[in-house]
Each structure stands twice: as structure tokens, then as C-alpha cells.
C-alpha positions as CSV (number, residue, x, y, z in Angstrom):
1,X,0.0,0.0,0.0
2,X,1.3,2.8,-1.2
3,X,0.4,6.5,-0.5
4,X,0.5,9.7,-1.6
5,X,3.6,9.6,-4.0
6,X,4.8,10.8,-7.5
7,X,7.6,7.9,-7.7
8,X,8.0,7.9,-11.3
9,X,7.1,10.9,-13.2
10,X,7.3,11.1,-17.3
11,X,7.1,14.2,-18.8
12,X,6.7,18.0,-17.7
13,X,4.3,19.6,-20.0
14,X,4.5,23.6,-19.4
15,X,4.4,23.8,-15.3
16,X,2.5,20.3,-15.4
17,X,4.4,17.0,-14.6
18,X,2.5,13.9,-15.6
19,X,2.6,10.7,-13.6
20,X,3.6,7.8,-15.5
21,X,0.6,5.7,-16.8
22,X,0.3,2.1,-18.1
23,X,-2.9,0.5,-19.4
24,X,-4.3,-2.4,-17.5
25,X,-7.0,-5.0,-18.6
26,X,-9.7,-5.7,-15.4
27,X,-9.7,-9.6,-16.1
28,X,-13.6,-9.8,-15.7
29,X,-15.0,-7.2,-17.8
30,X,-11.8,-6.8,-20.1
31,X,-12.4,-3.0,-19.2
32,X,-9.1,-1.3,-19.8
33,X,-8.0,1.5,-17.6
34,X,-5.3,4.1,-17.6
35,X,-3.7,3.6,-14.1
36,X,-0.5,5.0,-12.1
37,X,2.9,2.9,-12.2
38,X,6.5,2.8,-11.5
39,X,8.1,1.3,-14.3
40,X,10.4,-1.6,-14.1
41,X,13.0,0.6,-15.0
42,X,13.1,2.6,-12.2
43,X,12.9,-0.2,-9.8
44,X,15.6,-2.0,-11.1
45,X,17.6,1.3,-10.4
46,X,17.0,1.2,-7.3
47,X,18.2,-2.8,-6.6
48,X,21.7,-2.2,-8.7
49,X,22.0,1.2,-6.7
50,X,22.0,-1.0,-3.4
51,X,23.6,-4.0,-5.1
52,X,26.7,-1.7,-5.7
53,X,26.6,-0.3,-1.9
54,X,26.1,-3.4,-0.2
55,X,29.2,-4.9,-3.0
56,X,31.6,-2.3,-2.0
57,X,31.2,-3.0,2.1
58,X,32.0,-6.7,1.3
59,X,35.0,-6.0,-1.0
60,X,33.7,-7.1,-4.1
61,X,34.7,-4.9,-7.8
62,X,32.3,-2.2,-8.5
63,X,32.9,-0.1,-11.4
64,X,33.7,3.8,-10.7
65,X,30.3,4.6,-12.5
66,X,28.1,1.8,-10.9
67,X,29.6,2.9,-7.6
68,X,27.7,6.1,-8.6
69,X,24.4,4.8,-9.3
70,X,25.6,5.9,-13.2
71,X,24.8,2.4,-14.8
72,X,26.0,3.1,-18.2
73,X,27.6,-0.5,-18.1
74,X,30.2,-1.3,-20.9
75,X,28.6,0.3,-23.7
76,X,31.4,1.7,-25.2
77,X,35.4,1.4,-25.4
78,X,35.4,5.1,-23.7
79,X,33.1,3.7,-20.8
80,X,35.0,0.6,-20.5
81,X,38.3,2.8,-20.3
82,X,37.0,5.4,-17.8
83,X,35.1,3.3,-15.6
84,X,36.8,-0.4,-16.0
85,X,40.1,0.3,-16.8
86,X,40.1,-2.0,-19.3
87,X,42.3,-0.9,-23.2
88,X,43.1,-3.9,-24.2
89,X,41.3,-7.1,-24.9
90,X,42.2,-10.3,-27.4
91,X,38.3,-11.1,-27.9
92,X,34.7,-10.7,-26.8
93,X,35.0,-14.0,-24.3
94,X,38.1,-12.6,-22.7
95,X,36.2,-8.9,-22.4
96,X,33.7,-10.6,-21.1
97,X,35.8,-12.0,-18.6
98,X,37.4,-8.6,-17.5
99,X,34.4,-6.8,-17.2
100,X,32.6,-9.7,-15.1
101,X,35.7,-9.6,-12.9
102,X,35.9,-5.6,-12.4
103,X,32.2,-5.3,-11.9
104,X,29.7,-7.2,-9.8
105,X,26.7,-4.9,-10.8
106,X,27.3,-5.4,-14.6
107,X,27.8,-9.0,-13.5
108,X,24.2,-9.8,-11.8
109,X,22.3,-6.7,-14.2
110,X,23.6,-7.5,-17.4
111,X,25.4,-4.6,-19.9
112,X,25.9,-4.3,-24.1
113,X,29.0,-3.8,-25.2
114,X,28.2,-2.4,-28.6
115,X,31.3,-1.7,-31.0
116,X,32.6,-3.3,-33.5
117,X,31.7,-7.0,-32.1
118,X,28.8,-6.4,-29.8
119,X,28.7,-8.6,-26.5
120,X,25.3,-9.1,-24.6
121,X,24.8,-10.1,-21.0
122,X,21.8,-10.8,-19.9
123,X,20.5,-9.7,-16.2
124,X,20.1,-12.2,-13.8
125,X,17.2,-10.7,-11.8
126,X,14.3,-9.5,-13.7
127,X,11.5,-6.9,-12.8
128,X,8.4,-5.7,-14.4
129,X,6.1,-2.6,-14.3
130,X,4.6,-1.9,-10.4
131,X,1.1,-1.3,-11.0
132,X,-2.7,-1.7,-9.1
133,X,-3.7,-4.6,-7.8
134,X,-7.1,-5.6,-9.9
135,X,-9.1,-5.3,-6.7
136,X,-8.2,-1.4,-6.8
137,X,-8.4,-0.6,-10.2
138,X,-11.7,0.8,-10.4
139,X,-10.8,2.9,-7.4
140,X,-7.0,4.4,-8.1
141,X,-6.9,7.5,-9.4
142,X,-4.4,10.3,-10.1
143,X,-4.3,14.1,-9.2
144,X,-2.7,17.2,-9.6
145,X,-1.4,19.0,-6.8
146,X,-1.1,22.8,-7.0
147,X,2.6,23.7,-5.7
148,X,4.1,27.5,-5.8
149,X,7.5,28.5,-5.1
150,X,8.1,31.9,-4.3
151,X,10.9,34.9,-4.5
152,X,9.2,38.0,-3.1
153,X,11.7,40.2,-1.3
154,X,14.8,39.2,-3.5
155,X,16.3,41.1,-6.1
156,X,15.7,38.3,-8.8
157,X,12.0,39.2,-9.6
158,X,11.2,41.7,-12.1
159,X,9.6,45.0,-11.7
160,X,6.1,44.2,-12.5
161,X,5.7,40.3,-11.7
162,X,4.3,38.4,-9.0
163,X,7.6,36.7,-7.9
164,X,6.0,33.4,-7.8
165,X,6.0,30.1,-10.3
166,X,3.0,27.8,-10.1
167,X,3.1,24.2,-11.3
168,X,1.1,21.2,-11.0
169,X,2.8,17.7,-10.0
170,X,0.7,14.4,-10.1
171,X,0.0,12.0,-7.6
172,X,-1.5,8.8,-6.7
173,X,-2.1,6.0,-3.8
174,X,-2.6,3.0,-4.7
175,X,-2.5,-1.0,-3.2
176,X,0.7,-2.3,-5.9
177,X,1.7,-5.2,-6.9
178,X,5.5,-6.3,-8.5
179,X,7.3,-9.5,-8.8
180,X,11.1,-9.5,-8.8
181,X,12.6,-13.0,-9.9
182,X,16.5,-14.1,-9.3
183,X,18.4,-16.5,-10.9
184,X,21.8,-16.8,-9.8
185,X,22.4,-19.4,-12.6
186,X,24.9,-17.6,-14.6
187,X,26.4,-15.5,-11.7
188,X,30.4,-15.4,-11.8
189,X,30.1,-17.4,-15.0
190,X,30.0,-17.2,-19.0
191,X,27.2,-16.7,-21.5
192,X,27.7,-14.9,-24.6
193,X,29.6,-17.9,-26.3
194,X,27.9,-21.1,-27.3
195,X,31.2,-22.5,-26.3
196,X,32.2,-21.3,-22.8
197,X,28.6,-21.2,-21.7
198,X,28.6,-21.6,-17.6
199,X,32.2,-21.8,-17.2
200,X,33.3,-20.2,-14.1
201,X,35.2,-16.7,-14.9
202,X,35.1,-15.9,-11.0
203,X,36.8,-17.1,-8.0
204,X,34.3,-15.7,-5.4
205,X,30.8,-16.8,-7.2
206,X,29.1,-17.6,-4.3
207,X,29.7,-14.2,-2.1
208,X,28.7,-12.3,-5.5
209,X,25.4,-14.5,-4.7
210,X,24.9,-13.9,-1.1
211,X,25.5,-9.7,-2.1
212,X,22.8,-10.0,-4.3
213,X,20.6,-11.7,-1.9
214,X,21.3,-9.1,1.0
215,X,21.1,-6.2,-1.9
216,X,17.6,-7.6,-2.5
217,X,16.5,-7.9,1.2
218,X,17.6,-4.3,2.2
219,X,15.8,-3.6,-1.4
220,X,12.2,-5.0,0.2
221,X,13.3,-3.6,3.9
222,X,13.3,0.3,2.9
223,X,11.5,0.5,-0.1
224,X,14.5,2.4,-1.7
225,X,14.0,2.8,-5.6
226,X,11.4,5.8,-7.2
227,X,11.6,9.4,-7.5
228,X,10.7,12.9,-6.3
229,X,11.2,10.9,-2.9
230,X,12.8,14.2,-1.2
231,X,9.2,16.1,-1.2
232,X,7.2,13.3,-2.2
233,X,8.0,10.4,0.4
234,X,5.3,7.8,0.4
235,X,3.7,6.4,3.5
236,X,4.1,2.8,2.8
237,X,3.0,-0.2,4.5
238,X,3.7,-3.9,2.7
239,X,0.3,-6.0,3.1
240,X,1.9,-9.3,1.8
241,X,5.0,-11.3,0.6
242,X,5.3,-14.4,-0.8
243,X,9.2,-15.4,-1.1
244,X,10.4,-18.7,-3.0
245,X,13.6,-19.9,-3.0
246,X,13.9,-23.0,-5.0
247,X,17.0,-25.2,-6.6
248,X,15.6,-24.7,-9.7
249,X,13.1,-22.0,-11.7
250,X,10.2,-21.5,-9.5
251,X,8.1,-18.2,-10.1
252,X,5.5,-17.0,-8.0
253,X,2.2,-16.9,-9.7
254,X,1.2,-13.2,-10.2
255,X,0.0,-11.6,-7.7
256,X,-2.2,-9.0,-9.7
257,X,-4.8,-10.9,-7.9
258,X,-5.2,-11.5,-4.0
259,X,-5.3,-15.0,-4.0
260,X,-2.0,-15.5,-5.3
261,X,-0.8,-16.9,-2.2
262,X,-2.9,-19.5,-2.5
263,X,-2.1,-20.4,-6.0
264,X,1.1,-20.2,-4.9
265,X,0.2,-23.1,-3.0
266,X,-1.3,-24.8,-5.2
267,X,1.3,-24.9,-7.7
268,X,4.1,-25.7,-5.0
269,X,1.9,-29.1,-4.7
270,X,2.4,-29.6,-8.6
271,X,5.6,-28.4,-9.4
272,X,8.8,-28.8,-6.2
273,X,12.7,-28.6,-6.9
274,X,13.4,-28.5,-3.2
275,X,11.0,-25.2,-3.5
276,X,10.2,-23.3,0.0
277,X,7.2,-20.7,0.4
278,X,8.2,-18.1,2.9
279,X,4.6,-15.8,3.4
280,X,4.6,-12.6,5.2
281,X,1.9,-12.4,7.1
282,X,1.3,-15.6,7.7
283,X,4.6,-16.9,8.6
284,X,5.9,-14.3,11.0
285,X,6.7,-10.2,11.0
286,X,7.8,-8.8,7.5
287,X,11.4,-8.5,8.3
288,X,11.6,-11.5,10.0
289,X,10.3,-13.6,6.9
290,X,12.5,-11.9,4.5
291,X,15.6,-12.6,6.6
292,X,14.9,-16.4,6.7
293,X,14.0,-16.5,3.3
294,X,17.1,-14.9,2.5
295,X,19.3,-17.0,4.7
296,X,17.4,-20.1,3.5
297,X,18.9,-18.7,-0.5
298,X,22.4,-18.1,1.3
299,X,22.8,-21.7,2.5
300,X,21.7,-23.5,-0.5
301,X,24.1,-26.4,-1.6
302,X,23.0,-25.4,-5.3
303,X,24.8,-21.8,-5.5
């Protein structure tokens, strides 16, 4: 549940800023409405923002732009110059290999290198759009908010003028619902060549792991990703959780809908690889289930 917030804003228009807007599809009248959202974008920000913090306290290689929340990733040989150190490289594997090794965040999130031979790494977490729960959509809305900033007394206004701007910002409140899925497969290991495909190109894999993991639980904890946070901080207050952790690909079913703990259920009865449900309320105080879940993902023979 969140409230009162302006977490991802699109476009100003004149002294109007618009709230981001996605369509959604009410699943039993197939009505479509034009509701608030964060985009996936901005949340995974937020994640490789910590992922970089928490790396740096555990000694693990951060690149200098990651460490600044800049994600540019290896784009380009000037970014891989400036903020890997790297000049020299004998192929894509072995570039690959250096920029895995100099750079947890580009590691776990993925990066294009896109010169001459372009190089692709996929991210190993994945996030969507946060948007209403179906059981609000029909009540969610957005609205403007009249704001004025003033500079009467000051020797900046014009003779004349009423020393004042007025603009408009939009907000919403709305019950939300994400999914962030992990899969610390390819972690520390190759994947752009058919060839080298999950050899090792790490010597600390599983700490890279265990960063992610506790990246991802401070993530949940404080709620820190979004925008216009300084004068727009939400009042936020998490209604559920359903955490699995799993030895082999095990998604939550969505949880657009509030039975999806249940379906989670369900399918756990169908489909198992050593999968465990952690659920928040049920199974204890929020914190509390998100720190066993997590530990439960630490200690996992599989990493």
C-alpha cells in the first residue's frame, strides 16, 4: 500500500508533470483502464544502486560509474576505459571475462558492449512494471497538486511580476503489486559464447550470490527505488509477501490478484525442486520472513 507519491514521473508539460501511466486489462469485464505505475526501470535502479553499496562493504569490484548509481555499463570502449580500466582485450570471451571480474553490478544486471563485435549479458534478476492490484483498479486514481514556489523580497524578480511560479505535479495511492525474480544461474560465470557457456570466470561466485541476496533484502526492507522521494516520500506499509527460494526455476504466480498466495500453494503441490514458500503475514513479522527466506537462499548447496 502505497500512499501519496509521485515515484516515477514522465514528462513536464509547461508547469504540469505527468505521472507515469500504463494500461491495464480488469480480467472480468476486459475493461481497460489508464492507471498510475513505477516502471520496471526505475525499480531495477534502485536494486543495482544498493547491489553496488552493499558490493563495496563486502569488498567485491564495483565499477567507478556503478559505484555512482551511473549504470552506463560497458557500452562503449570510452566507458569501459574510464570506468573499468580496461584498453586492451584479445576477444569478446576474454572482455567478457574482465568486465565480469571488475564489476559485480554489470555481472548480476547484465550490460551491451556495442562496438565493432557487440557482446550481450543478460540480467540475472528480472523486474516488471509496479502497477494496481485488480481489486483497486476501479478505485485508483491520479491528481494534480497545486505547488508555488516563491521569491518575493529578493532582487531576482522583475519589476512588474508576481515573484511566484506555479506548477502542478501528479500524484496517486494505490494498493501495488510487482514480482522481482533471481536466478543466480549464470552468476560469476560465461554466457555470450555457445562455447564457454557456464564456465566459471570468477573465484568468489558464491559471495557475488549472497551480495545480491542481501542487496535484494535491504531492497524490500526500505523500499528504496522511485523518484521525487525528497518532497514526495510515500507512507508505505507492505500487506503481503510471498518469497520462494527453490533449486531450480520456481516463479510466484502473479500476484495481480489476492489469492496468489494460495495459487502459490497450489502450484508448489504440482511443481517442487526442493522449492520453499516463505509468506509474510502468515509466517511471522515482515522483516523477520524476509531474513529467513534470505538465509534459507544463502545456504543452499546449489549456489
Amino acid at each position: 500500500m502505497v500512499n501519496v507519491e509521485a515515484l516515477n514521473m514522465t514528462e513536464s508539460v509547461g508547469n504540469y508533470v505527468k505521472r507515469r501511466r500504463v494500461p491495464v486489462i480488469m480480467p472480468d469485464t476486459y475493461t481497460v483502464y489508464f492507471v498510475p505505475a513505477i516502471s520496471g526501470e526505475s525499480i531495477a535502479h534502485g536494486y543495482q544502486q544498493i547491489l553496488a553499496e552493499v558490493a563495496v562493504n563486502n569488498n567485491l569490484n564495483v565499477c567507478d560509474l556503478c559505484k555512482q548509481g551511473i549504470f552506463l555499463k560497458s557500452t562503449n570502449n570510452k566507458v569501459l576505459e574510464y570506468a573499468l580500466k580496461i584498453t586492451t582485450f584479445s576477444n569478446v570471451d576474454d572482455l567478457e571475462t574482465q568486465i565480469v571480474n571488475k564489476c559485480i553490478v554489470e555481472d548480476v544486471g547484465g550490460f551491451l558492449y556495442a562496438e565493432k563485435e557487440n557482446l550481450k549479458r543478460t540480467s540475472s534478476f528480472y523486474i516488471g512494471y509496479m502497477i494496481p492490484v485488480k481489486e483497486a483498479l476501479e478505485g485508483t486514481v491520479i491528481e494534480p497538486q497545486l505547488q508555488t514556489r516563491y521569491a518575493l523580497g529578493t532582487p531576482f524578480v522583475k519589476k512588474g511580476t508576481l515573484g511566484q511560479m506555479i506548477y502542478y505535479v501528479e500524484i496517486s495511492s494505490s494498493s501495488y503489486v510487482f514480482s522481482f525474480d533471481f536466478d543466480s544461474k549464470f552468476v560469476g560465470k560465461a554466457t555470450f559464447s555457445t562455447e564457454k557457456v557456464g564456465t566459471p570466470l570468477v573465484n568468489d561466485r558464491k559471495q557475488r550470490v549472497i551480495v545480491a541476496l542481501q542487496a535484494l533484502k535491504k531492497f524490500l526492507i526500505e523500499f528504496m527505488f522511485g523518484a521525487k522521494k525528497t518532497r514526495y516520500l510515500p507512507v508505505v506499509d507492505w500487506e503481503s509477501l510471498v518469497i520462494a527460494v527453490s533449486d531450480d526455476v520456481w516463479t510466484v504466480p502473479s500476484s495481480f490478484t489476492k489469492n496468489y498466495i494460495e495459487r502459490a500453494e497450489q502450484k508448489l503441490k504440482a511443481v517442487n525442486y526442493n522449492t520453499k514458500l516463505f509468506v509474510y503475514p502468515r509466517d511471522g513479522g515482515f522483516e523477520e520472513v524476509i531474513n529467513r527466506a534470505i538465509a534459507e537462499a544463502s545456504n543452499r548447496t546449489s549456489l
